[in-house]
C-alpha positions, 0 to 999 in steps of 0.5 A: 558522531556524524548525523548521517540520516539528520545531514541527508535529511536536512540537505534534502529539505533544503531543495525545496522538494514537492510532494507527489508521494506518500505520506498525505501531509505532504511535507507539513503542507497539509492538516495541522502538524503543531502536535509534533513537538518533543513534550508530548512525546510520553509514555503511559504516565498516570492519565495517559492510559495503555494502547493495549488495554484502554480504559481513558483517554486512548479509550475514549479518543478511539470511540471518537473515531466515528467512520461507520456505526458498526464498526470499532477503530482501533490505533496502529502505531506500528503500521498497517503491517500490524493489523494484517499480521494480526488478523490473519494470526487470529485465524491461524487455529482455524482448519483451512486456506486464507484466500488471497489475490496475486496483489496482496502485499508481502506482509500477508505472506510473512503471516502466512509463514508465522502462522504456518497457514496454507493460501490459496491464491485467487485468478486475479485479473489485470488492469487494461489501463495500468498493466497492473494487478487488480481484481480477484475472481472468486471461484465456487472452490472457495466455498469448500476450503475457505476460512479468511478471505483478504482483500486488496482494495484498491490497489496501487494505482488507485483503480477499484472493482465491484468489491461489494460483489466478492464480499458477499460471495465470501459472505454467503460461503460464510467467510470473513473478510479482511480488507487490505485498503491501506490507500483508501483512508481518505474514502467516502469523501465526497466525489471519492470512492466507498470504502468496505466499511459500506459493505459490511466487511470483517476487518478493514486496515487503512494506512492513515499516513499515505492519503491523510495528515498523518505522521508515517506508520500511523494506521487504522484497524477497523473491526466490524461488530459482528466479525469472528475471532475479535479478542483473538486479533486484539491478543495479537495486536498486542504481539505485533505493536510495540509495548511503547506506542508513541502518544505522537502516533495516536495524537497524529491519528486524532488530527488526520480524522478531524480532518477527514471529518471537516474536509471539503474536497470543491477546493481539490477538485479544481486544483486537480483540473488545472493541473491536469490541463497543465500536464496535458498542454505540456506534452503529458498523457494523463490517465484519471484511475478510479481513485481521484487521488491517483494520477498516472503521467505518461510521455510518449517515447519515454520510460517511466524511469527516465521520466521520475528523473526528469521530475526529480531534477526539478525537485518533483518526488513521485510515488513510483515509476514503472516501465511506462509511467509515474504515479502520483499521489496528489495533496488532499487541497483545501482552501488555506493549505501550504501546498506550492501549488504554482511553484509544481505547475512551474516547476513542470514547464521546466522538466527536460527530458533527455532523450539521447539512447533511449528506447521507444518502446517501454511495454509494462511486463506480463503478470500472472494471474492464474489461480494457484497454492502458497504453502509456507515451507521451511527452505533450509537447503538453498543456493543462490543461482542465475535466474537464467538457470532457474527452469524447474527449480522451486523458488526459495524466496518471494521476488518483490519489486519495488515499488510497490512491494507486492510479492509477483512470485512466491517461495514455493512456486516452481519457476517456468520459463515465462517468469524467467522472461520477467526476471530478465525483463527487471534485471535489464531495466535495472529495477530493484527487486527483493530476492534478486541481487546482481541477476542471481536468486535463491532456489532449494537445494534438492540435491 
């Protein structure tokens, strides 16, 4: 057998790449990775517990996790993912919508579908700074058919709103709250943001792995002691988890809270400022979000994609490129970290931007962001059709550019001429789109 993924893998390693993406360990660089080692990579043997039913050690390690007294942790082995299906399913016999913003990841729609539940979808507001989703609005609607409200928080980009706001609004209709903040595990550090587990909301998943030295897939699914349903959503995490959580998983979550737990970020914080003054004395625009572990880098006259490439030639990763930018996720630095911090300010005074052919003008596309109704429908009439024949057709399948992957049009919605103008406006830039192959996507059939 030919080791195609091992041969790629190990080619890549080889150039030496610098992390400015997920996960937070950032290629071994940060926290202590020793656990990762095959002879603990076991199953549930005698003293070693069950995920599903913890009563030991996984009990006891769990109790450990200490980020808010009212809260309870539990493991995600199978990513974030798991905990949104399991707590929108725990909530799938009770009358009413799941309110949601336009930002929600595709993960809450597929427990939408499973669970057959209807979402009314929130105004959501758009960033001036980065062009994109950010803040949904509540509206006194809400109140009367709301029965789960879910939370993006923060969103991709690192930019924050006044959250403990809308949580309480859906508080005071008596609606429980989930809150999606799989890039903030790493807040309540010093000079970061608060995260919701300071305002008292139901459920809050946290993904480990992008922000702390955590092994990929690892996640966090804190459950407030007073939100409803509780042995519900733990029933379907059984669901949603495999019946053969991996002891490597659950290890890699006990280092990435030990190191939450000790981290000081006054090492973080100065590196962060070199660096931005180094970008910036090299030619970039540097726009500092909410979430200081984000940075958004710009270079006038160049598209986001051209600059991605201009990184990677230089061994450079970014998180994503978009029309106008790069994203960056920086290390967690501290004072004895494996990070090559003057090998990245190197390695940016050498990026050469080829500017041959290109545009000088790279506008971020519009969203939308008008409230509206997401009902799974069972689609099994469709035909694959030009975008630009689309007009008035309803749209049979969620179109989800990547990154991030947060759906922008849902299955369902009747297609308008402005979202026709954002297809092509993908299609021309070569973004690679989920539901969309070679300019053509799926509509029903209604013939």
């Amino acid at each position: 057998m030919q080791r195609k993924l091992w041969q790629k893998l190990n080619k890549w390693s080889k150039m030496q790449p610098i992390s400015m993406h997920v996960p937070g360990h950032k290629n071994g660089t940060i926290g202590d990775m020793n656990f990762i080692n095959p002879i603990y990579d076991i199953t549930e043997i005698t003293g070693f517990d069950d995920l599903h039913h913890p009563e030991e050690v996984l009990y006891d390690s769990m109790k450990c996790i200490q980020k808010h007294e009212d809260y309870e942790a539990v493991f995600l082995v199978n990513g974030t993912t798991s905990g949104i299906l399991a707590v929108i399913q725990g909530f799938q016999s009770i009358q009413g919508d799941v309110c949601i913003g336009r930002h929600s990841h595709k993960s809450v729609f597929n427990a939408l579908d499973l669970g057959h539940q209807c979402a009314h979808i929130m105004h959501t507001q758009v960033s001036h700074q980065t062009g994109q989703y950010n803040q949904p609005e509540w509206s006194s609607e809400l109140a009367k058919k709301g029965k789960l409200g879910v939370v993006t928080y923060p969103n991709y980009y690192g930019e924050t709103f006044d959250v403990q706001k809308l949580i309480q609004q859906f508080h005071e209709a008596h609606i429980p709250v989930l809150v999606d903040e799989a890039h903030g595990a790493h807040f309540g550090i010093e000079g970061f943001p608060k995260s919701t587990l300071e305002y008292g909301a139901d459920y809050v998943v946290q993904s480990y792995h992008k922000t702390l030295p955590s092994l990929t897939m690892t996640s966090m699914l804190f459950i407030h002691k007073n939100a409803p349903y509780q042995e519900r959503v733990k029933h379907w995490l059984q669901t949603f988890q495999s019946s053969s959580p991996s002891y490597l998983f659950m290890a890699s979550l006990e280092q990435a809270q030990g190191f939450y737990e000790t981290y000081q970020s006054n090492v973080f914080f100065e590196k962060r400022q070199i660096l931005i003054k180094h970008l910036k004395d090299c030619g970039y625009t540097v726009l500092e979000v909410d979430d200081p572990l984000k940075l958004v880098i710009r270079k006038r006259g160049v598209s986001g994609e051209l600059l991605k490439s201009a990184m990677e030639d230089q061994s450079i990763f970014v998180e994503l490129a978009d029309a106008q930018s790069v994203l960056w996720v920086l290390p967690l630095w501290y004072t004895h970290d494996r990070f090559p911090f003057k090998v990245l300010l190197k390695c940016i005074t050498h990026i050469h931007i080829e500017r041959s052919g290109q545009s000088q003008n790279h506008k971020q596309a519009k969203l939308y962001t008008e409230k509206g109704r997401y009902t799974p429908e069972d689609m099994s009439e469709i035909q694959t059709i030009p975008y630009e024949k689309a007009l008035g057709c309803t749209l049979a399948q969620h179109l989800t550019p990547y990154p991030p992957g947060v759906p922008t049009m849902y299955k369902g919605e009747i297609i308008t001429k402005n979202m026709i103008e954002l297809i092509r406006y993908w299609h021309t830039q070569k973004m690679r789109v989920e539901g969309m192959r070679n300019g053509k996507i799926k509509v029903k059939d209604d013939l």
